[in-house]
N, C-alpha and C positions, 0 to 999 in steps of 0.2 A: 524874627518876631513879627508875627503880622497878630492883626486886630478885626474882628467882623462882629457888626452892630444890627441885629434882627428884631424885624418889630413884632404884632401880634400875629399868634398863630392862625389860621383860617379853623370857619366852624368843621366840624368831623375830626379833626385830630384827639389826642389825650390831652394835647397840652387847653386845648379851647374849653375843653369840657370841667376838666379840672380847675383853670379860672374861674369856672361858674358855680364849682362849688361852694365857696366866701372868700368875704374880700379881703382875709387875712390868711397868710404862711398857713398851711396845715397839714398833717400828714396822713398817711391812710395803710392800715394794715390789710395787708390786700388776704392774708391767712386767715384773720377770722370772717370774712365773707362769705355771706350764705343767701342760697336764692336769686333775686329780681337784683339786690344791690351788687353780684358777684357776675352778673351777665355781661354788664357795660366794658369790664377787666379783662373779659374771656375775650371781647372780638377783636381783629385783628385792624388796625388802626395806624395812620400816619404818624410817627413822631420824628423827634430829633434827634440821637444820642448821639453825645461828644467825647471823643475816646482820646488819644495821645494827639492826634491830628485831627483838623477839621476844615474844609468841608473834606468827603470821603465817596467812594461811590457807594450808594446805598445808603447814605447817610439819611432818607427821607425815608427808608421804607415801613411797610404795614409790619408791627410786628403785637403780639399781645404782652399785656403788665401783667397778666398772674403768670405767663410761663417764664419771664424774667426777674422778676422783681418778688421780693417779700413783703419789704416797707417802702413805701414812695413819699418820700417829704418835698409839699410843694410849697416852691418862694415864688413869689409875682415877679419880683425883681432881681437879680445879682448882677456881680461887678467881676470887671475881667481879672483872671488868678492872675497875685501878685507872686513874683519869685519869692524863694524861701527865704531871704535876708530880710525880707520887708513886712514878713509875717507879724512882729510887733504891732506895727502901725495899722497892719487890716485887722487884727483881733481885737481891736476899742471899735470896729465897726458894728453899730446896734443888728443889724441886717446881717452878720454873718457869725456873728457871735453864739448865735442862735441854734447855730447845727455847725458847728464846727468838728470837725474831726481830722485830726495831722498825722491819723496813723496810716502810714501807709501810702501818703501826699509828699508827692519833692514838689510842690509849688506854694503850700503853707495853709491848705483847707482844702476839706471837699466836699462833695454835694451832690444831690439827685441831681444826673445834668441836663435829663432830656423832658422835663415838665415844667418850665419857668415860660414866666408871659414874654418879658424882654429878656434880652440877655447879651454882654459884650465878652469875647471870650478871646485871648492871647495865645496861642498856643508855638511854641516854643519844642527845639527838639529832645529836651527831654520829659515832655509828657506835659498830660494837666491834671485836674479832678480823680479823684477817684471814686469810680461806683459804687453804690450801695449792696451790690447784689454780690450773695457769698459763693462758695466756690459749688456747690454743689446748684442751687440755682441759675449760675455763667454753665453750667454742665449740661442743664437740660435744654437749656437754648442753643449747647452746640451739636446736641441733638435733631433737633427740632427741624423736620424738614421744612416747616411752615418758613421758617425765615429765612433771611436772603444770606447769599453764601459769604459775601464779604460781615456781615452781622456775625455768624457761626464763625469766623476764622478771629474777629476782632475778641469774642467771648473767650474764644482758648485761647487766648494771650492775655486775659485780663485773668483766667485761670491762674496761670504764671507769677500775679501780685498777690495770688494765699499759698502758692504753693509752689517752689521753685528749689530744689533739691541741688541743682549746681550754678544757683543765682539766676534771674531772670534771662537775658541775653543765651547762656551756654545752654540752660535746658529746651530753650526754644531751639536754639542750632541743632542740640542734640533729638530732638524730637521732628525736628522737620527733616532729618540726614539718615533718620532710621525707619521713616513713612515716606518720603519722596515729594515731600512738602518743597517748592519751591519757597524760600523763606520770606519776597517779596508779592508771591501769587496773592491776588486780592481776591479771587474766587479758587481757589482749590477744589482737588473733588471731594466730595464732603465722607465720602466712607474713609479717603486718609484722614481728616479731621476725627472723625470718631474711633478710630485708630490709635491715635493720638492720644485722645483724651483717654481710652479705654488703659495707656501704658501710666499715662498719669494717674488715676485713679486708683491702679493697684498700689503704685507707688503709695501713695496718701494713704491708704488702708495700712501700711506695714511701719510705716510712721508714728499713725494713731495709735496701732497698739501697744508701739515702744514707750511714747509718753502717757497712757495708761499706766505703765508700770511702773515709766519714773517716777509718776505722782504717787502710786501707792508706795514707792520706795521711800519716797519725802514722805509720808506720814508716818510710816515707823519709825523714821529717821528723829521724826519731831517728837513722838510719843515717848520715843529713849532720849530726849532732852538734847539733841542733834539739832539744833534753832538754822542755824547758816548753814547753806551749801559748801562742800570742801572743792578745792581746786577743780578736782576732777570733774565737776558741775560746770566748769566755766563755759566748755565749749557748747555744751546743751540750751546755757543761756543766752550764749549768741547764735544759736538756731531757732529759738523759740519759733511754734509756728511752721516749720517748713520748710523755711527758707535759706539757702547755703549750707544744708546739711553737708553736703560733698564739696563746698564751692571751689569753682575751678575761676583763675581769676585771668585766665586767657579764655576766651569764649569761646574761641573753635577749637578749645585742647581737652576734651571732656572723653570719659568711657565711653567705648561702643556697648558696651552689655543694657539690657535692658536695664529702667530705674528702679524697680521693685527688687534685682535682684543685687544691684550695688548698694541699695539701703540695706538690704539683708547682709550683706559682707561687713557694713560697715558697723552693724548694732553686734554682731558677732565678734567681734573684734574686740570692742568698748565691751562688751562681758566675761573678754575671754584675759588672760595674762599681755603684759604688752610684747610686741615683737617689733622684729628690724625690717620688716617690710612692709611694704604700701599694703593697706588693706582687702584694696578692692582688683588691684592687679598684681600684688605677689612681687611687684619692682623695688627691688634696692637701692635703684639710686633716687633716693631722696638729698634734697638740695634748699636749703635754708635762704627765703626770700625773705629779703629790710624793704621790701617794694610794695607790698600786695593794696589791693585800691580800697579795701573795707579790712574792719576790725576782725580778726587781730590784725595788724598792719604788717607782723612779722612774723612767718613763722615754715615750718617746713612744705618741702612742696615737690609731689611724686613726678621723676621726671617722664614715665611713661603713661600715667592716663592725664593727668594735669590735673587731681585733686589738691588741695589744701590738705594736708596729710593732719587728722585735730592729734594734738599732744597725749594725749592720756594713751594711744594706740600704741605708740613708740616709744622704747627701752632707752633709757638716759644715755647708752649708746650708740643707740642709731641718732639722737638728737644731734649728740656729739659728734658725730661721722659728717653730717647734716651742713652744722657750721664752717666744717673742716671745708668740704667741697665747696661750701662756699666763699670761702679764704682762699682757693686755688685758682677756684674761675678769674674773682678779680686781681690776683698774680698775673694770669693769662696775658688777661685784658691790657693790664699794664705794661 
C-alpha cells in the first residue's frame, strides 16, 4: 500500500483549466458540445489518469477529453480510496457522497480520476477507482494513434471491467495468448491491440443480441403473467452485463477458439435441449467444483477448456456423473 499526495496542477493542463471553471464540483457533458466551447476538449492536453497502479509510464501524457470521455465530473478535492470494508464510514462523507458509484469499484467509490485540483491516492494490488468512460468510448482511445501506447494498452484492459466473457484476468490471458500480446508489455505494438479489441468487440456484438432477446423473451414472459424469472434465468442473472459468461476460474485454463465463436456455442446450447457435454468443447469430462472463487461458489467445471460449465446446458445426468468424479478424485486424494 503506498500513498502519493499531489498539489496543483500547472496552467495548460485540463485539470488547471477546469479549476477555473467555478469554485464548486461540477460536471460537463462533453456530447452536447458545439463550436468555440467544444475546441478546448478536442486539443490534446497534459493530464493525469489513475488506472489500477500509479505512477505509470505515460502517466503525464497529452491526451484529448472528447476522444475519451463522455461525462467529466470535476471535484477540487478527493481523499485517498478507502478498502471495501470501510465503505460505510467513507459514504457519510459530504465530498463523496456526491458521485458516488460502487458499481463495478472493489475499493468502495469511484470517480472521474484524472481532473481533480489535489488529490491523495492508495493504490493497492487489487486496483482503485473506476472510470467513467463506457466501453465503447475506452474503444476508441485504443484506437486512437494520437495517444500514447501504454494509455491504449491501459484502455483495453479497462475494456475488460464492461466486458469480460471469461472474467477479467482469463480474457486478458486469453487475448494477449492469441495476439502475441506480452501480458506485462507496457508499450505493445498497437495493430495487436486493435487486434484485440477488434475479437472483443465482435464478441460484445453476439452478446447484445442474445440479451435483446432475452429481454423480449421477459416481456411476453410478463405479459402471460410470468412476474419471476424460472431457475433457468439464474445463470443469465449472474452474467448480467458481459461479464463470466464462460467464466473460467483458473486464468490460464480458458478456450483457444476465438470469443465470438464460444459465445456463439454457448447461446446455442442454452436454446437447444440439454446434453452431457461441454458446450463449447464437446468434453465429457465435467467435474463438479465446491471451490470456485465467485458465485455460483459450486458448480460443474469442463475439464478440457476450463469453463464453468452454467447448469441449464447439462442433463440431470451429466450433473450426476459430475459429482460422482468428484467423490472419486477426493477418494484419490485420500
Amino acid at each position: 500500500m503506498r500513498t502519493f499526495t499531489l498539489g496543483l496542477r500547472p496552467a495548460g493542463t485540463y485539470e488547471h483549466t477546469l479549476d477555473r471553471v467555478a469554485p464548486y464540483d461540477h460536471y460537463l457533458d462533453l456530447r452536447s458540445l458545439r463550436g468555440a466551447a467544444r475546441r478546448p476538449v478536442e486539443e490534446r492536453r497534459p493530464t493525469q489518469p489513475i488506472g489500477t497502479a500509479w505512477p505509470w509510464q505515460g502517466s503525464d501524457a497529452p491526451q484529448r477529453l472528447a476522444g475519451g470521455y463522455d461525462v467529466v465530473i470535476h471535484l477540487h478535492r478527493i481523499t485517498a480510496a478507502g478498502l471495501l470494508r470501510r465503505y460505510a464510514a467513507l459514504s457519510e462523507s459530504p465530498h463523496i457522497s456526491r458521485c458516488t458509484d460502487v458499481r463495478g469499484s472493489r475499493t468502495g467509490y469511484s470517480y472521474v480520476h484524472s481532473l481533480t485540483r489535489k488529490y491523495q491516492r492508495r493504490c493497492s494490488s487489487d486496483g482503485g477507482g473506476s472510470a467513467m468512460a463506457g466501453f465503447r468510448s475506452l474503444a476508441r482511445q485504443v484506437r486512437d494513434p494520437r495517444c500514447d501506447l501504454a494509455l491504449r494498452r491501459h484502455s483495453l484492459r479497462k475494456c475488460l471491467e464492461r466486458f469480460a466473457p471469461y472474467g477479467h484476468r482469463a480474457t486478458w490471458d486469453h487475448l494477449c495468448s492469441r495476439h502475441g500480446i506480452a501480458p506485462e508489455d507496457r508499450n505493445p505494438d498497437p495493430a495487436r491491440l486493435v487486434a484485440a479489441l477488434g475479437e472483443l468487440e465482435e464478441a460484445r456484438a453476439v452478446w447484445l443480441a442474445y440479451e435483446r432477446d432475452f429481454a423480449e423473451r421477459r416481456r411476453r414472459e410478463k405479459h402471460d403473467g410470468l412476474r419471476r424469472p424460472g431457475s433457468f434465468d439464474d445463470w443469465h442473472r449472474r452474467t448480467w452485463g458481459g461479464n463470466g459468461i464462460a467464466r473460467c476460474d483458473d486464468p490460464g485454463v480458458h478456450p483457444a477458439d476465438p470469443l465470438a465463436d464460444v459465445l456463439r456455442r454457448l447461446i446455442t446450447a442454452l436454446e437447444a435441449a440439454p446434453s452431457a457435454v461441454c458446450p463449447v468443447c464437446a468434453e465429457r469430462r465435467i467435474v463438479w467444483r465446491q471451490d470456485l472463487d465467485r458465485e455460483p461458489w459450486s458448480g460443474p467445471v469442463c475439464s478440457g477448456c476450463g469453463i464453468v460449465v452454467p447448469r441449464p446446458v447439462l442433463t440431470h445426468e451429466a450433473l450426476r456423473a459430475a459429482k460422482r468424479a468428484r467423490g472419486r478424485e477426493l477418494a484419490s486424494v485420500a
